[in-house]
N, C-alpha and C positions, 0 to 999 in steps of 0.2 A: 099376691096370691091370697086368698082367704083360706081360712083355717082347716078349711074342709075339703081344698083342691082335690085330694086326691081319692076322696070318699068312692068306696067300692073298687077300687083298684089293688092288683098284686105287685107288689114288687121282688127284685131280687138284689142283695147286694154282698160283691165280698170284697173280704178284705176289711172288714168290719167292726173287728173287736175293740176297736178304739181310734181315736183320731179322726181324721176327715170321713174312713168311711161309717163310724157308728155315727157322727154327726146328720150324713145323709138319714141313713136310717131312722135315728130319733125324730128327724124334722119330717119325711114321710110318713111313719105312724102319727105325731101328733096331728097332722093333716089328711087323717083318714085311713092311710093304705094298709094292708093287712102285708106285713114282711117277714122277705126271710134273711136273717142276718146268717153272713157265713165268717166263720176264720178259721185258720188252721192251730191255733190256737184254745183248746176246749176251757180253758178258764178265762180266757176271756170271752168268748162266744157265750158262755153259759150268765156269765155277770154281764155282758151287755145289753143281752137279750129281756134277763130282770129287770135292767135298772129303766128301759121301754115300756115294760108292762108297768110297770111300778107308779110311770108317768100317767098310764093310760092305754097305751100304745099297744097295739095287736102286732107281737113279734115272734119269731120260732125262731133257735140257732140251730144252728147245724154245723158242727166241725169237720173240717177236711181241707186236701189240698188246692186250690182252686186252678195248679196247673193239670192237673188230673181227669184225663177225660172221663175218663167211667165216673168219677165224683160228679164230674158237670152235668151228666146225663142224671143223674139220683138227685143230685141238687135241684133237676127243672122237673123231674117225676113229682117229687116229695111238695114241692111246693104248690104243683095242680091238688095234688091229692088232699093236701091241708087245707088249701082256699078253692080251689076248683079254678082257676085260670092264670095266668099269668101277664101280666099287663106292660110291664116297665124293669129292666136289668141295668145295673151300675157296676162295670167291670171294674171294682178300683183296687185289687187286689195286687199286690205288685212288691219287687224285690229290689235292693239298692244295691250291689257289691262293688266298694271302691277299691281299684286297682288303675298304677299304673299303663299303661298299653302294652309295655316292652313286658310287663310281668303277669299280661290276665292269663288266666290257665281257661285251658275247654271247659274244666268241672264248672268253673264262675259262670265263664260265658253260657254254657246249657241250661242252667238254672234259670238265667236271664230270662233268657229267650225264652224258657218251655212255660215259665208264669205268664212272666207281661206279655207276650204274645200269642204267644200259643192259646194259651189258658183262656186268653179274652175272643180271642177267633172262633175256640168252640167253642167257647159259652154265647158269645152273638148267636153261634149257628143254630147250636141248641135251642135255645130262646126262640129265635126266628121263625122256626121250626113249629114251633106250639104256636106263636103267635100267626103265623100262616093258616092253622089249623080252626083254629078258636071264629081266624076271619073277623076280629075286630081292630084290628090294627096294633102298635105299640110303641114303645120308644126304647132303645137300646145305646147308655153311654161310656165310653171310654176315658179313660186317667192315663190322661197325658204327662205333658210337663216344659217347662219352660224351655226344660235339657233338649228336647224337641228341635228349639228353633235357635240355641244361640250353645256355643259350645262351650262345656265348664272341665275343666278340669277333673281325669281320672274318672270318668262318666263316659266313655265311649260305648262300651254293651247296651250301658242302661237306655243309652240317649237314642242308639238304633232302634230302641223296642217304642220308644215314645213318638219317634217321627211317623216309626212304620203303622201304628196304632191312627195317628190321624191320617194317612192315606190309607188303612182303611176302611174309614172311616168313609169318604170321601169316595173309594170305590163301590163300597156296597148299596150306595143309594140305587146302586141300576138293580141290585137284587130284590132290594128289599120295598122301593116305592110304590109299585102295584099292588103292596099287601097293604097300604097305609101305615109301615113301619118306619119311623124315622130313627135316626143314627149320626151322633155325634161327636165329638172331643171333647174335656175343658183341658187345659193343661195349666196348672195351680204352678206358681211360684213360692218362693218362701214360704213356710207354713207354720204356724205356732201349735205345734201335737205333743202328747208324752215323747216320741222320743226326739225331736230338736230340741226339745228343753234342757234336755240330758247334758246338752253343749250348754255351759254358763255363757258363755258369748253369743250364742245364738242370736238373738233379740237384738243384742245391741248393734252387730253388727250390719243386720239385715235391713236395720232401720236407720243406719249411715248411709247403703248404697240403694234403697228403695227410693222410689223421686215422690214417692206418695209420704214418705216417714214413719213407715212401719210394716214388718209383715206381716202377711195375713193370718187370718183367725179360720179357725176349720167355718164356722159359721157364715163366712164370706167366701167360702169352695163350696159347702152346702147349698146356700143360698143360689150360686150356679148353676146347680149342677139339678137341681128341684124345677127351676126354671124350665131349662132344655129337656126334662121330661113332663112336663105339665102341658094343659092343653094350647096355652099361652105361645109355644111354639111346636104347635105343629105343622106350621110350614115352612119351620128350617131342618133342613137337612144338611149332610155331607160336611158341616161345618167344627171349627174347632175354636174354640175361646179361650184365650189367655186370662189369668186372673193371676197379675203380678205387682199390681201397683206401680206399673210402668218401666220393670226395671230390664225387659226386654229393649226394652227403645235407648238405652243407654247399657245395660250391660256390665256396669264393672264384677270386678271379680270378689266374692269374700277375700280370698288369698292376699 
């Protein structure tokens, strides 16, 4: 992609304040796109949004919950009203809570569920919505997860919301194809972010049972995820992409 893919394009991303999805972000702005970073987090959303501009990067933050529908609706108003359109959404906003099975409580499991899916269902909708409107088409992605397609330990809420995410995925091409709107998954394996670091084992162990020799870097989930919304594909749809260093195909466990 050249430097300037995405010149004159809006994008939307949450879940943003750091990590994989300020990565997206920063790599969309230096590539043109005028964005709006979200997190629920207001000191990070305020410093990440800086440290874009600071680059170059034409960013706006906006704090709130991204499972929240009435925020998803303010979040796709605010964003036309600031750039005047809306072009490209990266749902990657999302919640981890580890428990047992015999011990998840409803409160865990609602949470789950009302971010990572919910949260990204209307914000698709939403999105979809202006983008139907606008009538130039768009690109709409989801944050998956390895958890998705091989089972890990005390991940069961999470892993439901990840599979369910790339179906989808995969269902709403029949909604959205006639608008020129594509829709997709990555689902990132091991990831190297502020908080897997936080684990001193992290690194080393991810890079014992990856078949590649190392986990990934948010800039190798970026790099993904920049891809499946550039013009570069826009004749894939429905589809979901693993980015694990292979460690689906073999699977051992950190444990």
């Amino acid at each position: 992609m050249s430097e300037k893919t995405f010149l004159n394009q809006v994008a939307i991303v949450t879940g943003a304040g750091q990590g994989i999805g300020f990565e997206i972000c920063r790599k969309l702005a230096l590539q043109g796109a005028s964005v709006l970073l979200n997190d629920i987090d207001d000191k990070l959303t305020s410093s990440a949004a800086d440290k874009i501009k600071t680059e170059g990067g034409n960013c706006t933050g906006m704090t709130g919950d991204a499972g929240d529908i009435s925020f998803i609706n303010e979040m796709v108003k605010k964003t036309v009203s600031d750039f005047g359109q809306l072009n490209i959404v990266i749902a990657n906003a999302g919640i981890t809570l580890f428990a047992d099975f015999f011990d998840y409580t409803p409160d865990s499991f609602n949470k789950v569920m009302q971010l990572n899916l919910a949260g990204s269902f209307f914000l698709a909708q939403s999105a979809a919505k202006q983008m139907k409107k606008q009538g130039t088409g768009g690109s709409i992605l989801f944050m998956s997860s390895v958890v998705g397609h091989q089972a890990h330990k005390n991940l069961a809420a999470y892993a439901i919301t990840k599979a369910g995410l790339e179906m989808l995925a995969k269902n709403l091409v029949i909604e959205l194809s006639p608008y020129q709107i594509t829709i997709n998954a990555i689902a990132p394996g091991a990831t190297l972010t502020e908080r897997t670091l936080d684990d001193k084992e992290y690194e080393k162990t991810w890079s014992r049972i990856t078949p590649i020799g190392r986990p990934a870097t948010t800039t190798d989930i970026a790099n993904a995820a920049l891809f499946l919304v550039s013009p570069a594909a826009k004749n894939i749809t429905g589809q979901s992409l693993i980015i694990d260093g292979g460690w689906t195909s073999v699977s051992p466990s950190p444990y």
